[in-house]
VEXLOGU-394616 format. One record per residue (C-alpha): x, y, z; residue in three letters; residue number from 1. Coordinates in nm, 4 decimals. Layout:
<rs>
       px       py       pz resn resi
        X        Y        Z  ALA  NUM
...
</rs>
This chain:
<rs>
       px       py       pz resn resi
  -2.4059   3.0272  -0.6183  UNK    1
  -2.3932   3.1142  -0.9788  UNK    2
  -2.0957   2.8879  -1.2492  UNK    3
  -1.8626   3.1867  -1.2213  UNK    4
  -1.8688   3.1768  -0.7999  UNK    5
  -1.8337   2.7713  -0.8636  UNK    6
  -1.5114   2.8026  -1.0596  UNK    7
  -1.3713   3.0327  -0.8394  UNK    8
  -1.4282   2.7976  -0.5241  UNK    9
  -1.0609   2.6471  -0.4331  UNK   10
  -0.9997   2.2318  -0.4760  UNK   11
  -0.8961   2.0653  -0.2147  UNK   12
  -0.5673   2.1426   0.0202  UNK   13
  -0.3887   1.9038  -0.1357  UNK   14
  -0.4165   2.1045  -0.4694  UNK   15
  -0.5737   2.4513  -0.3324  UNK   16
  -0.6402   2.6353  -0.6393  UNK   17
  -0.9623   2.7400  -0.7914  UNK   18
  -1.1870   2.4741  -0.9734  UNK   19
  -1.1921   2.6973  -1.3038  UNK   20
  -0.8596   2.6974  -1.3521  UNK   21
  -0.8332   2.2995  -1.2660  UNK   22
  -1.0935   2.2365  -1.5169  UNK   23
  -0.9324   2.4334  -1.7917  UNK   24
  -0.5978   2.2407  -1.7290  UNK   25
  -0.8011   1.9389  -1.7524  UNK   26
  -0.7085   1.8172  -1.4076  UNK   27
  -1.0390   1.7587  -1.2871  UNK   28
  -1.2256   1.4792  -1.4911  UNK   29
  -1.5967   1.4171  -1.4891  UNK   30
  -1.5399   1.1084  -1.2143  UNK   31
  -1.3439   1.3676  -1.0055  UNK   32
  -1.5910   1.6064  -0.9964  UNK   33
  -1.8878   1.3358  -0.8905  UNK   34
  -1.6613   1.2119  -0.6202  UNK   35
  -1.6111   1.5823  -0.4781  UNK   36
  -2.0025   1.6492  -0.4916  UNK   37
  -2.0998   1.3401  -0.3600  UNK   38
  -1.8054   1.2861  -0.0600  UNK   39
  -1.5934   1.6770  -0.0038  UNK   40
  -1.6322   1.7650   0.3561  UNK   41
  -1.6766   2.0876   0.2858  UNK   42
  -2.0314   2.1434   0.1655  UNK   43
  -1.9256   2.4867  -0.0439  UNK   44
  -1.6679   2.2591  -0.2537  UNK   45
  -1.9703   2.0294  -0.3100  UNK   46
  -2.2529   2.2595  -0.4100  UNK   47
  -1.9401   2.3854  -0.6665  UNK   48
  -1.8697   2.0685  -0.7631  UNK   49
  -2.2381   1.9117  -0.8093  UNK   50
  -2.3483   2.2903  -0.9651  UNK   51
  -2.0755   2.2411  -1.2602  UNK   52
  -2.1797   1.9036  -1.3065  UNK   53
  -2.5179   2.0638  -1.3780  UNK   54
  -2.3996   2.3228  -1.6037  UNK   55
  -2.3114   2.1752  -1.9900  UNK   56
  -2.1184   2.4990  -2.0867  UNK   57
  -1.8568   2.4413  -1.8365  UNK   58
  -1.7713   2.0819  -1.8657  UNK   59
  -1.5566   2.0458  -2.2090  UNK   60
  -1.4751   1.7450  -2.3718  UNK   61
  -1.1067   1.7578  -2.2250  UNK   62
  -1.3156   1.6878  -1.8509  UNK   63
  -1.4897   1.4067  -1.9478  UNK   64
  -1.2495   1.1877  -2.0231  UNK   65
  -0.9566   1.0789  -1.8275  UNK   66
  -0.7911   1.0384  -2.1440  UNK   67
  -0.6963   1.4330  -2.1351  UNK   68
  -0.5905   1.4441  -1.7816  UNK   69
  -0.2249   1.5083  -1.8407  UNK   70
  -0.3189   1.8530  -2.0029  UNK   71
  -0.1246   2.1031  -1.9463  UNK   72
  -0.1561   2.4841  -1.8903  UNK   73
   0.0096   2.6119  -2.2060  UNK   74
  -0.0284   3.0028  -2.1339  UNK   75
   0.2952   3.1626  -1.9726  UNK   76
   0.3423   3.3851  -1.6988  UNK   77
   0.5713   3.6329  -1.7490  UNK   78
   0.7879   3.4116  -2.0295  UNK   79
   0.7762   3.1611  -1.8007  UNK   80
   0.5769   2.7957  -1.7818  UNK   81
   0.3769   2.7809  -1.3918  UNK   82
   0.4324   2.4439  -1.2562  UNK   83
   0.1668   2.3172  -0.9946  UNK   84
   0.5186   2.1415  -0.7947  UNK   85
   0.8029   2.2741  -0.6402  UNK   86
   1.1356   2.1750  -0.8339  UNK   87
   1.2743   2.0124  -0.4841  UNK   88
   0.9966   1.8372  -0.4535  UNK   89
   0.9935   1.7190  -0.8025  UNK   90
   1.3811   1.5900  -0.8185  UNK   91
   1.2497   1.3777  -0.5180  UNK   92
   0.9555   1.1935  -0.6682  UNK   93
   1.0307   0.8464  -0.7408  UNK   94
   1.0479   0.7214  -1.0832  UNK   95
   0.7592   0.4504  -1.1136  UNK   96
   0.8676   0.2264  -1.3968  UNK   97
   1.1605  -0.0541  -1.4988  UNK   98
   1.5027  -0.0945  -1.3451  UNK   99
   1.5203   0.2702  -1.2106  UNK  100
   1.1594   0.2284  -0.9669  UNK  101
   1.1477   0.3907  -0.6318  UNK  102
   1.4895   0.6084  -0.7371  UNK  103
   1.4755   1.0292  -0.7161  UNK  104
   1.3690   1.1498  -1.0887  UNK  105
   1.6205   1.4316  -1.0643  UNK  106
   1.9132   1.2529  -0.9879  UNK  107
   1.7973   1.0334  -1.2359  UNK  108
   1.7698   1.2448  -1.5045  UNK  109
   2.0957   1.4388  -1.3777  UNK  110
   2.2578   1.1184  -1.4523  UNK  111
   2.1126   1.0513  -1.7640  UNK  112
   1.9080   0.7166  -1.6833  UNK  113
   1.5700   0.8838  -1.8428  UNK  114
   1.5613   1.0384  -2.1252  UNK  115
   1.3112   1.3046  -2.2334  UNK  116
   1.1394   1.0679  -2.4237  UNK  117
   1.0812   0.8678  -2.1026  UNK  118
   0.9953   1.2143  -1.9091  UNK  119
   0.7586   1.2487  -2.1931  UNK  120
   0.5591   0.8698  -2.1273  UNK  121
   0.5444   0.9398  -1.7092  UNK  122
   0.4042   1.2907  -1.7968  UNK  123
   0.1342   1.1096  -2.0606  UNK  124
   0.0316   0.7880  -1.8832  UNK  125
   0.1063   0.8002  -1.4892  UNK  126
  -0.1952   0.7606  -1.2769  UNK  127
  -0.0666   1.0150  -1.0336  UNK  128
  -0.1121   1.3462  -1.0977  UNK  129
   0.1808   1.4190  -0.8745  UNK  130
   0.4118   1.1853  -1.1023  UNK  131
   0.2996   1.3609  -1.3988  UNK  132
   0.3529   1.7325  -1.2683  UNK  133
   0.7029   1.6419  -1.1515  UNK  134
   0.7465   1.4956  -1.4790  UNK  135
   0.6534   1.8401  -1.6389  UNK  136
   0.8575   2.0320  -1.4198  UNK  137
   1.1701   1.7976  -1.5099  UNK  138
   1.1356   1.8002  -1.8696  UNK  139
   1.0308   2.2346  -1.9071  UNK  140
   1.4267   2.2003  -1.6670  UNK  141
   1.5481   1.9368  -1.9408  UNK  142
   1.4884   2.1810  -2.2343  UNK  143
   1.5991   2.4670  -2.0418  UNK  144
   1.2722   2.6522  -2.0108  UNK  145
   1.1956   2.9133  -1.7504  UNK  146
   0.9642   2.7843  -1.4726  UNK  147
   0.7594   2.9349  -1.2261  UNK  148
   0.7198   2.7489  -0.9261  UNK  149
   0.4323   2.7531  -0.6875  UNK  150
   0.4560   2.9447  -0.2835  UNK  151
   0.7204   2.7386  -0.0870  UNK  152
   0.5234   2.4708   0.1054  UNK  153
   0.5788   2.3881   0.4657  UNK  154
   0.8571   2.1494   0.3536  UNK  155
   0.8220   1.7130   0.2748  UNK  156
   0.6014   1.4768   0.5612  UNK  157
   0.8555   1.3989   0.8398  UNK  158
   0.8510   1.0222   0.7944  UNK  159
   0.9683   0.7956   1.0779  UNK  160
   0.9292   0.4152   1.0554  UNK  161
   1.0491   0.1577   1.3624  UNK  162
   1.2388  -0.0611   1.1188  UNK  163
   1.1425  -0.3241   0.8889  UNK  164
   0.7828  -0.3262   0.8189  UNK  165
   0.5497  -0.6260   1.0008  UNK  166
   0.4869  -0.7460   0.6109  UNK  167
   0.8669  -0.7976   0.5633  UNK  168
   0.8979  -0.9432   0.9074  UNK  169
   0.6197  -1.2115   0.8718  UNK  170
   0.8383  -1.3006   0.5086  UNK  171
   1.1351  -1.3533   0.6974  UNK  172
   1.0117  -1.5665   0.9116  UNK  173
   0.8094  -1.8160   0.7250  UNK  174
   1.0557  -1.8526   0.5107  UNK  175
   1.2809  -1.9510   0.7864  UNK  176
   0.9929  -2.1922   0.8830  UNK  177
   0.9770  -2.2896   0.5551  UNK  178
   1.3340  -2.3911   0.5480  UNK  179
   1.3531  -2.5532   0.8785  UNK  180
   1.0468  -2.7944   0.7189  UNK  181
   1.2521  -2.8575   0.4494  UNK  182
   1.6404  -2.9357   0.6483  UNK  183
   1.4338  -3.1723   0.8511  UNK  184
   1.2678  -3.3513   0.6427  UNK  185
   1.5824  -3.3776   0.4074  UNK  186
   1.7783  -3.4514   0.6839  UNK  187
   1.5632  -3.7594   0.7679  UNK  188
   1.5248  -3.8735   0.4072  UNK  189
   1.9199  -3.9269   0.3758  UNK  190
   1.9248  -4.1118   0.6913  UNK  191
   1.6431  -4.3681   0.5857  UNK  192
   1.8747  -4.3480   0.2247  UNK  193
   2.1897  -4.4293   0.4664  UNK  194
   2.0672  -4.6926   0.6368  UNK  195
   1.9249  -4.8706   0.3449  UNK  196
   2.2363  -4.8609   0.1865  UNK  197
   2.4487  -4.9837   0.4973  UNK  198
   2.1855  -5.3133   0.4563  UNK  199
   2.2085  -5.3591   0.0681  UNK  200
   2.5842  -5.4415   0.1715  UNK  201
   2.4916  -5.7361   0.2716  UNK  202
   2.3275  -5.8950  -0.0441  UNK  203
   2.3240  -6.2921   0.0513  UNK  204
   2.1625  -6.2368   0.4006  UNK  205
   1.9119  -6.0044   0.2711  UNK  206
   1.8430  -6.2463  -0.0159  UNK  207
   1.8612  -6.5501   0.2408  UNK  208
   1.6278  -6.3700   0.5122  UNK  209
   1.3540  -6.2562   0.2179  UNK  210
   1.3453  -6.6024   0.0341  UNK  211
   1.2824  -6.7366   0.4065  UNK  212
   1.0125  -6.5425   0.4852  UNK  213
   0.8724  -6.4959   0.1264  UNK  214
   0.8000  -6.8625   0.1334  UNK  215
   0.4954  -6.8517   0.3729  UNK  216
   0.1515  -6.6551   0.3216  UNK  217
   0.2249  -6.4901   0.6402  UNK  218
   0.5857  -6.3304   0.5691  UNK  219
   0.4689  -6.2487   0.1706  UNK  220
   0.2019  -5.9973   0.3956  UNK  221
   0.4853  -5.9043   0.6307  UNK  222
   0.6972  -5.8237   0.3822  UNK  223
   0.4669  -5.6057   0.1934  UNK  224
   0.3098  -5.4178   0.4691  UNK  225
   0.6886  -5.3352   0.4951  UNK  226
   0.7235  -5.2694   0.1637  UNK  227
   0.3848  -4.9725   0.2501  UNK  228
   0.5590  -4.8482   0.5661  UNK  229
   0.8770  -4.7720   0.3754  UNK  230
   0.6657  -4.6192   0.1313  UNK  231
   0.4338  -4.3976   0.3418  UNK  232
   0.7764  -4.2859   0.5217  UNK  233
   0.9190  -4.1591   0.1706  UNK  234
   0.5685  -3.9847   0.1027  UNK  235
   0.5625  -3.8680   0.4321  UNK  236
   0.9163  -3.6865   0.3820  UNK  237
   0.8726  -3.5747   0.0318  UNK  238
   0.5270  -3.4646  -0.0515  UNK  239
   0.4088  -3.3505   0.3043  UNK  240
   0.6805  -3.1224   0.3581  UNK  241
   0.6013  -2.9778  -0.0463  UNK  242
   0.2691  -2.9240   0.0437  UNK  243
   0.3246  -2.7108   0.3876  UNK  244
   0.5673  -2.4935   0.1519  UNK  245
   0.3684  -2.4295  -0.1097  UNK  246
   0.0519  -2.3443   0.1944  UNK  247
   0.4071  -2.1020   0.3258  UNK  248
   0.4765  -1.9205  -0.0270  UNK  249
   0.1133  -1.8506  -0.1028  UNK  250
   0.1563  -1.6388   0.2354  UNK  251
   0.4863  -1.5100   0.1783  UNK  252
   0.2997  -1.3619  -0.1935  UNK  253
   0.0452  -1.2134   0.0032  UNK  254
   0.2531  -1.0855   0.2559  UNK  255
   0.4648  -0.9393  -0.0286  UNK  256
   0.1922  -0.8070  -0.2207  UNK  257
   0.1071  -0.5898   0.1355  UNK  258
   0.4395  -0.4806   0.1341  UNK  259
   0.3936  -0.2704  -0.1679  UNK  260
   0.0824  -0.2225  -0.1616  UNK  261
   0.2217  -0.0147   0.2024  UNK  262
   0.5226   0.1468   0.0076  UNK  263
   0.2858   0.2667  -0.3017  UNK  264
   0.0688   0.4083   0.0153  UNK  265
   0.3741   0.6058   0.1849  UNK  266
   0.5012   0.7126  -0.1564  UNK  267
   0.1304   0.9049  -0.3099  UNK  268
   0.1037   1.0699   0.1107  UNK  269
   0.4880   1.1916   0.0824  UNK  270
   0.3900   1.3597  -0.2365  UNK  271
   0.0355   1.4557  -0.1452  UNK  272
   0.0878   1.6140   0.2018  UNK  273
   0.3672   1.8668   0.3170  UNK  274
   0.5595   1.9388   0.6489  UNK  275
   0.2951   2.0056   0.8516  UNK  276
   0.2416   1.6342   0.8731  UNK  277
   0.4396   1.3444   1.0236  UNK  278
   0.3611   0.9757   0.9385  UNK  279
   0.4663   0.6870   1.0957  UNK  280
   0.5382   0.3410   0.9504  UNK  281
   0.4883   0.0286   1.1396  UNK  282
   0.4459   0.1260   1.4888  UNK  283
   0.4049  -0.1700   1.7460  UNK  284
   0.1954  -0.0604   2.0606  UNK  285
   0.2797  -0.1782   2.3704  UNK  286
   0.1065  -0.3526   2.6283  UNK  287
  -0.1666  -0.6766   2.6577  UNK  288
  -0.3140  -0.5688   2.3633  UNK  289
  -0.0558  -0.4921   2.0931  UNK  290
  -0.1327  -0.3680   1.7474  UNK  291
   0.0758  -0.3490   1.4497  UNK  292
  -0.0208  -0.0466   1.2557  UNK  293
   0.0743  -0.0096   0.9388  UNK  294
   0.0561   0.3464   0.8877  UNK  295
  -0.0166   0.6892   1.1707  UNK  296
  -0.0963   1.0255   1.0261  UNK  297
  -0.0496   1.3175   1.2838  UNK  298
  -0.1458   1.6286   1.1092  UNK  299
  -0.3544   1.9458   1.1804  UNK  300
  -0.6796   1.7756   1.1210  UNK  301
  -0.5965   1.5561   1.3779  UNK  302
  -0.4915   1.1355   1.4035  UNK  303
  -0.5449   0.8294   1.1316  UNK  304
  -0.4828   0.5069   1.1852  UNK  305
  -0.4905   0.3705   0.8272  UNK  306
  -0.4964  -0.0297   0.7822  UNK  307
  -0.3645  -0.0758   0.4481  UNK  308
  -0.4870  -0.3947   0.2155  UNK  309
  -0.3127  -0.5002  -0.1045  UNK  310
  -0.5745  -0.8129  -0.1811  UNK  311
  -0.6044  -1.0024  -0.4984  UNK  312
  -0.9651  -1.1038  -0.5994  UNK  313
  -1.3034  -0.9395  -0.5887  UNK  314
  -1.3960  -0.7813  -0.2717  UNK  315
  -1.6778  -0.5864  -0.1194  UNK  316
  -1.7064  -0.4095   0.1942  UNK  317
  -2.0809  -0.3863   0.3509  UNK  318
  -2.1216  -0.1885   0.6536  UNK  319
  -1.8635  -0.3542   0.8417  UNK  320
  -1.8662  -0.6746   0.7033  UNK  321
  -1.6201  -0.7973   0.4720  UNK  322
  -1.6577  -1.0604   0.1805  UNK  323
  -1.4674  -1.2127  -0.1258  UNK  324
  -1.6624  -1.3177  -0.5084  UNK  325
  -1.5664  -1.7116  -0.4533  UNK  326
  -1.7183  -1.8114  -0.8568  UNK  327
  -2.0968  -1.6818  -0.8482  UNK  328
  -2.1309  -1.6132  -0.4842  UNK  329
  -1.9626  -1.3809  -0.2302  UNK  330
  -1.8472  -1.5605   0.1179  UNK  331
  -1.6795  -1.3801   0.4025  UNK  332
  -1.3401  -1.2980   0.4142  UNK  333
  -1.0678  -1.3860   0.6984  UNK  334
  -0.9417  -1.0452   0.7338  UNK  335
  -1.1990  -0.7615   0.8196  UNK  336
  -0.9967  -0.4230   0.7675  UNK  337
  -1.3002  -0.2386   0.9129  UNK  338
  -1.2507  -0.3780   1.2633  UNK  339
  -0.8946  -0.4014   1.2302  UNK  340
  -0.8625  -0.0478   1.1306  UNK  341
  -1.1379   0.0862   1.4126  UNK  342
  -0.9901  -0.1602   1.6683  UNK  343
  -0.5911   0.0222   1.6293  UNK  344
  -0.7347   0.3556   1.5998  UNK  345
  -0.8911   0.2655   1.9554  UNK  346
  -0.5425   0.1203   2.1089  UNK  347
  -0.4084   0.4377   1.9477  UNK  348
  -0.6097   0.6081   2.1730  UNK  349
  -0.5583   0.4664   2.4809  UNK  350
  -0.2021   0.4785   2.4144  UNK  351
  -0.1950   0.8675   2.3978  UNK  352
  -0.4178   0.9160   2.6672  UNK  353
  -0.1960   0.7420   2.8753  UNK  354
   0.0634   1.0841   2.8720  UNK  355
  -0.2681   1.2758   2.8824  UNK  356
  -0.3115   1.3166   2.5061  UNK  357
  -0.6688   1.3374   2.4934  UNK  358
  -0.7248   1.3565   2.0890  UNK  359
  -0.9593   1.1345   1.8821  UNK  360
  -0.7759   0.8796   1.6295  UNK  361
  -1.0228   0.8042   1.3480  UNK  362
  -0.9390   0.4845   1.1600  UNK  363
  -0.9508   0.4555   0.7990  UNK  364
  -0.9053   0.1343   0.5522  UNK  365
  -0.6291   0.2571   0.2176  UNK  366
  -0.7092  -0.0103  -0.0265  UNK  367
  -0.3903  -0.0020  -0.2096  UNK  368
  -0.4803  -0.2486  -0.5179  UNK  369
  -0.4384  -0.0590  -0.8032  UNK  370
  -0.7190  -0.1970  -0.9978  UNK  371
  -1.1053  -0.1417  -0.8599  UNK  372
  -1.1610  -0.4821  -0.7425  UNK  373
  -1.3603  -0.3398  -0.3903  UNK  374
  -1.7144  -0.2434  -0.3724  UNK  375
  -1.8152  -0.0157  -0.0361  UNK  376
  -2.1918   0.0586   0.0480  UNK  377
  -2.1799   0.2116   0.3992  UNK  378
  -1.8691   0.1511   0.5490  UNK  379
  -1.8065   0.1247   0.9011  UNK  380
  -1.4737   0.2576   0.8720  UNK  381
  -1.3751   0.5240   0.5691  UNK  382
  -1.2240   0.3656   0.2904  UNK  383
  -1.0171   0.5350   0.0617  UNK  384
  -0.9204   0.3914  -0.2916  UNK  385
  -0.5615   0.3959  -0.3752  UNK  386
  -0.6750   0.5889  -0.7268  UNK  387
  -0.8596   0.8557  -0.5072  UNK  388
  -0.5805   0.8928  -0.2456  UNK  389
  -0.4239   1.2223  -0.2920  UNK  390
  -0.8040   1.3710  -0.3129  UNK  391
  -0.8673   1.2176   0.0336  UNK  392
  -0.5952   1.3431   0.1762  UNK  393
  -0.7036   1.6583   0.0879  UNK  394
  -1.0535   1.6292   0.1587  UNK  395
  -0.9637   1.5314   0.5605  UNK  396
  -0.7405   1.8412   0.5246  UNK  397
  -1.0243   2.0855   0.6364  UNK  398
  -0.9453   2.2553   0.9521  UNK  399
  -0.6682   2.2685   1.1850  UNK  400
  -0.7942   2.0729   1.5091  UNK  401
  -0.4736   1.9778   1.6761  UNK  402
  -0.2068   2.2764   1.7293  UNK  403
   0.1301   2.2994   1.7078  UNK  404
   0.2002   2.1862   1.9971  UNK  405
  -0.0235   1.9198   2.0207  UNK  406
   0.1005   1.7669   1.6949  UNK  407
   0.4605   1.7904   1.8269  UNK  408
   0.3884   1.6072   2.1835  UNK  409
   0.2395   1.3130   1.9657  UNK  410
   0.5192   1.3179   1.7167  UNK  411
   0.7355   1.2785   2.0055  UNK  412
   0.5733   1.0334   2.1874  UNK  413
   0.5408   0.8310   1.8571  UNK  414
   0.8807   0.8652   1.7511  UNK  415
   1.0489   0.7303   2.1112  UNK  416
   0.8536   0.4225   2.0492  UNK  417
   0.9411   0.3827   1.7097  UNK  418
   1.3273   0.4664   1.8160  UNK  419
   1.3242   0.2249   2.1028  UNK  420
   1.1700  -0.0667   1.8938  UNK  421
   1.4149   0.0168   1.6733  UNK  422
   1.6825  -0.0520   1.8497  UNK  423
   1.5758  -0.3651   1.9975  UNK  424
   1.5643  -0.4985   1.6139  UNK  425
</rs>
């Protein structure tokens, strides 16, 4: 394979279009092109890759940098400016800063909400390419410019979710726990506060009954062991309960923190894949062993069961072991995605073969933290960074191993579950 046959091999199917023309544009950056020689299924794609790496005179400044990714084609086809999105598909991105977040950017900017100027940041400084193309496309729409759209895909990912998500559902109910701690307690601190002030009516007794037994060695010790009891009861009430809810809103945070770490997630596959896929949020399996997963890809290259993790701190991820930086030293971690992810994909399985749908569902960890904070040497499981995600969607995308029909049986079955578990709320 010579540079000219490299360029002209096509990216991957999330953005199928030849690696020359990519390059020019200044879509594909220097750590793009090392990931797709080093981890693209498809060995042409990474001979391409790894052979324009090689080659000096076709890596300009503008890939080197992922300061220039948000260059844009400026030739014209036929007076009009090509846009790598469709238009539909672009009104329906969501906008992914300030008040607006997670709303459609055309009815946004139908409405007037964003201005061009604002159009003009999203295009400059998103982290999604997808963001920024839609961007594009809205402000070439916004100064009335003639576009060119690309072929009609096959339509947006049919997305079908049983409700609210197991992250939201753990919220709700440790906060309820949380508040239940906190009634109690409260509850029994105004009765000790009651009956303390039912006996303070009674001054001259109380005064009578103390100097009594304040006057021997014995009732001084009485009365302060007392005193501690009364004490230890307030402490007991007050700083126990405190200490339970702070344990309770340090899980609620990380609870929330998976929450959009999941919604980020469903977001970049809605605007990486089209309508050939259908994903499923939070599907419950039933049976002994139930699993909670958090996201199911059904697709032509077959099944994923993808564990998403939203986790603050240092991580790495060794073969299948798990572990956290705690100061100088790395100790393991409570949560092993790995296993978690390889032990759904398995129920998965079993679940599907159970109507005779004999397919294999191969697990895979999304870690969703927008900053690198995870190190992987050999993993167990795949693990896809949420910075890499739209490429690894792309790269699984390699050959159609489930057909139509097979797709739409497991749809089917998937979507019943979700419906009925639905319904019973």
């Amino acid at each position: 394979m010579n540079p000219e046959e490299a360029r002209s091999v096509l990216w991957l199917r999330s953005n199928p279009r030849p690696l020359g023309e990519l390059l020019d544009e200044g879509y594909l950056t220097l750590s793009r092109l090392e990931w797709a020689a080093k981890k693209a299924y498809d060995p042409i794609l990474r001979q391409a890759a790894q052979l324009i790496l090689e080659s000096e005179n076709h890596l300009s400044p503008s890939t080197s940098t992922e300061k220039n990714v948000n260059t844009i084609n400026a030739h014209t086809l036929n007076n009009s400016w090509p846009i790598g999105i469709p238009l539909e598909k672009a009104r329906a991105t969501l906008w992914p800063y300030g008040p607006n977040k997670n709303q459609p950017m055309g009815k946004l900017m139908e409405s007037r909400l964003i201005t061009l100027k604002d159009l003009g940041t999203v295009a400059e400084n998103s982290w999604d390419p997808e963001t920024r193309q839609a961007a594009i496309a809205l402000m070439l729409l916004r100064l009335e410019q003639a576009v060119k759209e690309p072929a009609p895909p096959a339509g947006f990912v049919k997305t079908v979710s049983n409700g609210r998500t197991y992250s939201k559902k753990k919220q709700y109910n440790l906060a309820l726990i949380e508040g239940l701690i906190f009634g109690t307690s409260l509850g029994f601190l105004l009765t000790l506060l009651v009956i303390l002030f039912i006996n303070s009516l009674k001054p001259h007794q109380n005064s009578q009954s103390l100097s009594s037994i304040a006057s021997t060695p014995f009732g001084l010790l009485a009365l302060a062991i007392g005193l501690i009891i009364v004490l230890l009861i307030f402490w007991l009430l007050v700083f126990i309960p405190n200490q339970i809810a702070n344990r309770l809103d340090k899980q609620i945070e990380l609870f929330r923190l998976g929450e959009e770490g999941e919604e980020r997630t469903v977001q970049m596959i809605v605007q990486a894949l089209d309508g050939n896929w259908s994903l499923f949020r939070n599907v419950s399996l039933p049976g002994r062993n139930k699993g909670d997963l958090d996201i199911v890809l059904v697709g032509p290259p077959g099944v994923w069961a993808l564990e998403v993790k939203n986790l603050r701190g240092e991580y790495r991820n060794i073969g299948e072991t798990w572990e956290y930086r705690h100061g100088k030293s790395w100790k393991t971690a409570s949560v092993n995605p790995s296993r978690q992810a390889k032990d759904n994909a398995a129920r998965l399985g079993d679940f599907l073969r159970a109507d005779n749908l004999k397919t294999w569902v191969n697990p895979a960890v999304v870690w969703a933290n927008e900053e690198n904070t995870l190190i992987v040497e050999n993993p167990s499981a795949a693990v896809w960074m949420f910075n890499r995600l739209s490429d690894e969607l792309g790269n699984i995308w390699q050959a159609e191993k489930l057909s139509k029909e097979e797709r739409k049986k497991i749809s089917e079955k998937l979507t019943k579950l979700c419906e009925v578990q639905k319904k019973a709320g």
